[in-house]
Each structure stands twice: as C-alpha cells, then as structure tokens.
Phi, psi and omega in degrees: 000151183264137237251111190321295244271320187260354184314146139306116204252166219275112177309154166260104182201190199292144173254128153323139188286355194275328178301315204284150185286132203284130168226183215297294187251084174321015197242338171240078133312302197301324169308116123076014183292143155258118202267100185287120165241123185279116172267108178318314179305332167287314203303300201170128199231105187282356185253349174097355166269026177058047186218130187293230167150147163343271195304307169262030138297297159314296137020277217258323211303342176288336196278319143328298202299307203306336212271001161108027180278161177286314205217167156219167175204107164294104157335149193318147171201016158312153176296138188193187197232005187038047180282325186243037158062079162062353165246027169248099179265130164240029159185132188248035162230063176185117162305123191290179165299355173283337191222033170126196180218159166305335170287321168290337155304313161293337173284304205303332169294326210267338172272325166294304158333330187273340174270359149107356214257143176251082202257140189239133164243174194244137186260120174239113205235359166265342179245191191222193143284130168282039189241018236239170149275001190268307185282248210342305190280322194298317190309290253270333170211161161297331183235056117324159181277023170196025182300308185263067192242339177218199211253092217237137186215149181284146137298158194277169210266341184267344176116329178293148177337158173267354156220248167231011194290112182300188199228134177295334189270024187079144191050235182283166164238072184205112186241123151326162174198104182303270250289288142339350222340078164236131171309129179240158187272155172187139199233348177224239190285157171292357204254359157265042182323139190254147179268168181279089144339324171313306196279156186276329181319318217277319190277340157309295176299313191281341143343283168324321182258344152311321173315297183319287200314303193318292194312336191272341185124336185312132190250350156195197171221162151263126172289101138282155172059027195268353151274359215232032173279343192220157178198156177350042198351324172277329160113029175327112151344103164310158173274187158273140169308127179282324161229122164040212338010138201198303200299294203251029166195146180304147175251053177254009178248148231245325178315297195318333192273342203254150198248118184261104189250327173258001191249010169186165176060043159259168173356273212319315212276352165300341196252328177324300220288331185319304203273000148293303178281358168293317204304297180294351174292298180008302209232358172075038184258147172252178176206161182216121219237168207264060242217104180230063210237177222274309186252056206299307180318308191283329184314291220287356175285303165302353174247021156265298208305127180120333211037029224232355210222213165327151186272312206187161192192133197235168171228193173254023199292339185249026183228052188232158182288289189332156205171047170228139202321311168327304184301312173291311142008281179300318160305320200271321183318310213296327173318268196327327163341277190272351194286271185119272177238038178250167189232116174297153170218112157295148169189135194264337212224139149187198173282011194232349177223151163301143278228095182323354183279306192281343182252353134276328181252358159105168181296150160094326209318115155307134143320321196257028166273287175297355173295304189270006174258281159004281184297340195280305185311265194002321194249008173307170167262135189162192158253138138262166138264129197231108167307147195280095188146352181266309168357329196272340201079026187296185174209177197285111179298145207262121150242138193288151199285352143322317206249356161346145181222329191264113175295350171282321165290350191266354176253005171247004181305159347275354186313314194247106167280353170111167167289014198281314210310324179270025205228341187293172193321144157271100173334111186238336160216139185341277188288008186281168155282157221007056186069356201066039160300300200231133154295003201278067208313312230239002168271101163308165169274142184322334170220154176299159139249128216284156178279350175302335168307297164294321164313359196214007169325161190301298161007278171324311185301305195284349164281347242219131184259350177259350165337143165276018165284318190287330215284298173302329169293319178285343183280309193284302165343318215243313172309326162319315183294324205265108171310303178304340194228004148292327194202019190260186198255198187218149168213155180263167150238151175302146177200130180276162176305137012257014161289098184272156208189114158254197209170084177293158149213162186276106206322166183293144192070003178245122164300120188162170199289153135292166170197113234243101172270094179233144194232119162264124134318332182245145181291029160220133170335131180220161181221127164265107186261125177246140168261091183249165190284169169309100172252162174247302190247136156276131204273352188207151179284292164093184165301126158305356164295314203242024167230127160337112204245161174219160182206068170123237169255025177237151167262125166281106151234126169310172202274145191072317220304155201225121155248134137283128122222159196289132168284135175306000000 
C-alpha cells in the first residue's frame, strides 16, 4: 500500500491527463470527482485592479492541478451589474469586462484541458439581473413578446403583495414595478427577478444558451438556486414552518419561518432537469446541482435518482455549524436512504458559509482539525466540492461593516455579517503586498487580506512538508488509487462521540481492497472499543502526529487522529 507520509508529493506544475485516476467510463468522471471551486473575483488578479480575473485563473491552474483535483467550477464571470457579485446575470454569453473577454475564457478551457482538469461553470438559470435585456422588455408592457418571461402578479385589492412568500435576502419577494403596474417575484435581491419557468419560450432559451457553453468546450455546470425554476401557478400562501430552518439561512432570517411549499421544489422542474440532462448526455457534461430546501436530503435523490435528471447534487445540510459525528452520520444515512442509484456532493465549504476551520473547529482551531475534516469528506461516498482556500487552513476573516461587500450582510448585520469573511483574496505569497493576490501594488483588492491569511500563503504552505496543503496532496494522490473510496459503497459502524466510523468497498465489479475508515473529530486523544472487521494492513501513515493504531477491538487515536485500514 502507498505509504501517506512518504508518498511523493506532486510539484505544482502541469499535471499530465495520464497521472490522474483511470476510470472504467470515462463519461463518469464525475462518480466520486473531487471538484475545486474558484470564485473569480478571488482567486488571483492578473491585471492588477484588484479584482481577480480570467487570465489569473491561468495564472494559478498548475497550482489547482498539483493538488490532485478532478475539476474546478468557476463561479459567474457572465456579464452583470454585480449587485449579487455575479449572480445577477444580464447576459448570458459574454464575459463580463471585469473578468476578461470570451477569448480568455477559451484559453482557461484549453488550458485546463491540457492539465488533465475537467471544468464547470455555474449557471444561474432561475433569475437574471434587471439589468438583463429580456427583464428591460418584459418590463416595459404587458403585451410585449417577453411579457410573460418572468413572474409577473396583480396586487391584492388593497396594494399588497399577492402573497406571503418571503425573499432569502429579506422581506418580502415581491417587488412593485410602476411601469406594469404589477408585482414581478425575486427569491433573492430585488434587482433579481425570477424568470417564469412556466412559459416554454423561457425553457427553451435558457437551453439554448446552455448550448453555448457546451459547444465551447465546458465538460459540465453547477445549477445554482436550481430548485427555484418553477413556482405555484396559483400563488399560493406558504404555511408556517413546524419547525425552524436553521440549515440553509440564519436565525435572524425571517425565510426560515415558513414551510416553502409553493415558491420552489414544485413538480414541473423534474421534467425541466430532464431535458437539461438529454442536452448533456449529449455533449458527455455533468452537473452539480445546488439544493437548499426545507427537506434537502430528500430533495436531492430526488433530482439524482433515475439518472434521467441531475449527475450529482449537495446541500447545506454539511455546511452548518453542527459537526458531530453523528449528525454526519446522520446526513449520510438518511441520504443513501432514499438515493438509490442517485449520487452526492459533499461539501464543508464554499462561497456562501464561513470558512469550515472556524465554524467547525471553533476560535483557536489546530491545523490538524483541518487535516482530519479533510480526510473524513475525501472519504465520504460522493463527489466532492472544495472550496478554494481551506486547503490552506484559511479561517473566516472579521471584516468590519465599513468594508462590507454583501448586500445579504449589510441587511442582516451585525447578527448575520454576510458572506465576505469566506470570500477574501486567495493568499499566494507570504511577503508580497496583498499577499500576492494582485500586482496593483497601489489598488486595495476589492476585500482585504486579513494577515493571518497571508501567514498561511500559498508559499508558506508549500515549504512546510506537514502543512495541510501538502497534507492534502499525499491524501488526494493516494485516494485516487482507492477504488472503495472513489466510488463504493459506505456502511457505518457505531462509534461514540467524537468518532465517526465506516467501511468503504469497492462497488460490485470493481476490483479493489475495502477499507475501514475512522477519524476523532475532537481535540483530545481517544481510546475505543469498536466492532469493526478484521484489517490486515494499515493502508496509510497519514502525519505520524495523526495515526491512529489498533489492537483487537480498540482503537488508539490521537486528537485528530485519522486510522485507514485494509479489510482481510
């Protein structure tokens, strides 16, 4: 077995497609993909006006390649007014000028293909921007040729809205419009109108520009918002919640009170996702789709299950403060429950929650709390998604409501400070000015970079051979080799808190070891008696600070501590 600690670890430089781990059908890369996602504005800003862009994504991608990753999925870089940072779009074939030309979007397909990467852009396809020209016409009369492209309702006799349906960014989702006088729907910002799903013109089109990408070379997309495509035809009252929302909005948020039965996860949109997956089967593209709902778990088998509709699909059920072996457990059970032959994407991270070091391991959080957070996703059964920068041990940076950036923080401040603290620059070298995010030596970067940040630079990482960056290249290097845990199947064994405990195997017909996986979650040294099968071999070293010994049924793990071992 190949050995963590001594593995080679991989230069950052072109990864060859031949290095990357061989699979059976090459059309399911994506089973069991480790997906990097890059927020452009973040990543690396090659022109120097403090912002990231497209050419410094090129820039950076051998540095993406060394880390033993599948894919990346770029965050919106579509033309927009950046009220919600790109996830207003108001066209949706054109890079905006903030981030490039269409030609620099093709060298990043061509360079990530030459580097073994498989690349996803993210689609936000139930609203536009009212900046969009489709919203500018729909606006302008009722009976215009896009009159009905979005989701247009009378007031109540009284002027109010026509129902009660709330907005995730606050208050109502019903926005007045004088010109129509009528209300148009928006589930996020007001300046975000949702389109009508309803109409066939709408789902056609935005196909059609799905098309586009495809044709350019794109091997797959992330659905943001992909439950919100469709909505109540009667305009129904949501009830109240019988209990909380907690998971995909805070509870200073008002969204959280309501049970969302009519403003999103209706029907129509299983028959929508169908004819989005005839289009990529097509062209051999995957997706990953975005699932933020009331029941998420169950939502997402359903828009996996079947294989006719989504490739693969995460929620916010692991991106929450709770993180205790159970509860993930409990997430993975309940899945694999109802999936069947549908597939997951785990995630700890992203552009939408604090920085999985602080909201899981707490002020203060050892490195090697990201190591063993690390090792436990990598080995869930799923695909992952992995945000760009926890690789580093970044943690969520306090920005002060002066430097605000998020219009979801600036209406829920200070309970909900917004999404920025997980959104700043990615730190690449230690001694530069802004960390080496931007040359604009003499340009702030659009969010600071806090120095605790820059101490843990891309650089910093790369000197240091016990670092969790390197930690992560020998994890991911040596998982590629494992059949059971790319793509098998998971059983749990009982384990008390803070030990979570599996059992990978290798899907039917595939050759390869099983393998018995347990990780402490927690900062003190534990000793366990588990009824776990029978290893012959430890299959991996791991840091020698964090491995784990066994003798019989018990188990030795050190705080953090990670055991692998080969089932007889």
């Amino acid at each position: 077995m190949t050995d963590l600690a001594t593995a080679p670890r991989r230069a950052p430089a072109a990864t060859a497609p031949s290095a990357r781990r061989p699979v059976a059908d090459p059309a399911a890369w994506w089973r069991g993909a480790v997906i990097y996602q890059i927020y452009p504005r973040s990543f690396a800003d090659h022109n120097g006006d403090g912002v990231g862009d497209i050419a410094g994504i090129i820039d950076r991608l051998p540095y993406v390649a060394s880390l033993g990753v599948d894919a990346i999925w770029v965050s919106p870089f579509f033309r927009s007014p950046m009220k919600d940072f790109g996830y207003d779009i108001a066209d949706y074939r054109d890079v905006d000028p903030l981030f490039g030309t269409l030609a620099d979007f093709d060298r990043l397909i061509a360079r990530t293909h030459e580097l073994g990467l498989k690349l996803m852009i993210d689609q936000v396809l139930s609203h536009t921007s009212d900046q969009h020209d489709w919203f500018r016409e729909s606006r302008a009369s009722r009976s215009n040729p896009r009159a009905d492209w979005y989701v247009w309702a009378d007031p109540r006799p009284d002027g109010t809205p026509p129902n009660n349906w709330l907005s995730v960014f606050g208050g109502s989702a019903w926005q007045w419009d004088s010109r129509r006088r009528q209300y148009y729907l928006h589930n996020f910002l007001a300046s975000q109108p949702d389109l009508n799903f309803h109409c066939p013109e709408v789902q056609d089109q935005v196909l059609a520009d799905i098309r586009f990408w495809l044709e350019r070379g794109v091997d797959g997309f992330r659905f943001d918002a992909c439950i919100f495509h469709f909505h109540d035809r009667l305009l129904r009252d949501n009830p109240p919640a019988e209990s909380r929302d907690t998971r995909s909005v805070g509870e200073s948020n008002p969204y959280g009170m309501q049970r969302h039965l009519h403003d999103k996860t209706q029907p129509e949109n299983l028959a929508f996702l169908q004819r989005v997956r005839r289009l990529l089967d097509e062209h051999g593209a995957a997706s990953v789709g975005e699932i933020g709902d009331d029941d998420s778990l169950k939502t997402m088998a359903d828009y996996t299950r079947g294989g006719d509709k989504l490739h693969m699909a995460y929620s916010f059920n692991l991106l929450t403060a709770e993180r205790s072996a159970a509860y993930i457990r409990q997430q993975v059970e309940d899945l694999e429950a109802q999936m069947h032959d549908g597939w997951a994407s785990w995630s700890f991270g992203n552009h939408d929650v604090p920085r999985v070091l602080t909201r899981w391991g707490g002020p203060g959080a050892d490195l090697a709390y990201a190591k063993v957070a690390t090792a436990m996703l990598v080995s869930l059964r799923g695909s992952v998604c992995w945000w760009q920068g926890d690789e580093l041990g970044l943690t969520e940076a306090e920005i002060p409501f002066e430097q605000v950036q998020d219009p979801y923080g600036l209406a829920f401040w200070p309970e909900f400070k917004g999404r920025d603290g997980c959104r700043t620059p990615m730190p690449w070298v230690h001694s530069q000015p802004h960390a080496g995010f931007s040359q604009g030596r003499a340009v702030q970067p659009w969010l600071p970079v806090p120095a605790e940040h820059a101490a843990r630079a891309v650089d910093v990482n790369e000197r240091d051979a016990a670092s969790p960056l390197n930690f992560m290249r020998r994890l991911l290097a040596w998982r590629r080799q494992q059949p059971a845990l790319v793509s098998g199947d998971i059983r749990f064994i009982d384990a008390p808190e803070p030990v979570l405990a599996f059992v990978r195997s290798p899907e039917a017909g595939v050759e390869g070891a099983s393998l018995l996986c347990v990780f402490n979650l927690g900062g003190e040294p534990v000793s366990v008696d588990l009824e776990a099968p029978a290893t012959t071999v430890v299959a991996t070293q791991l840091d020698a600070a964090l491995q784990g010994s066994r003798s019989g049924r018990r188990f030795m793990l050190p705080a953090h501590g990670v055991y692998f071992g080969e089932l007889a």
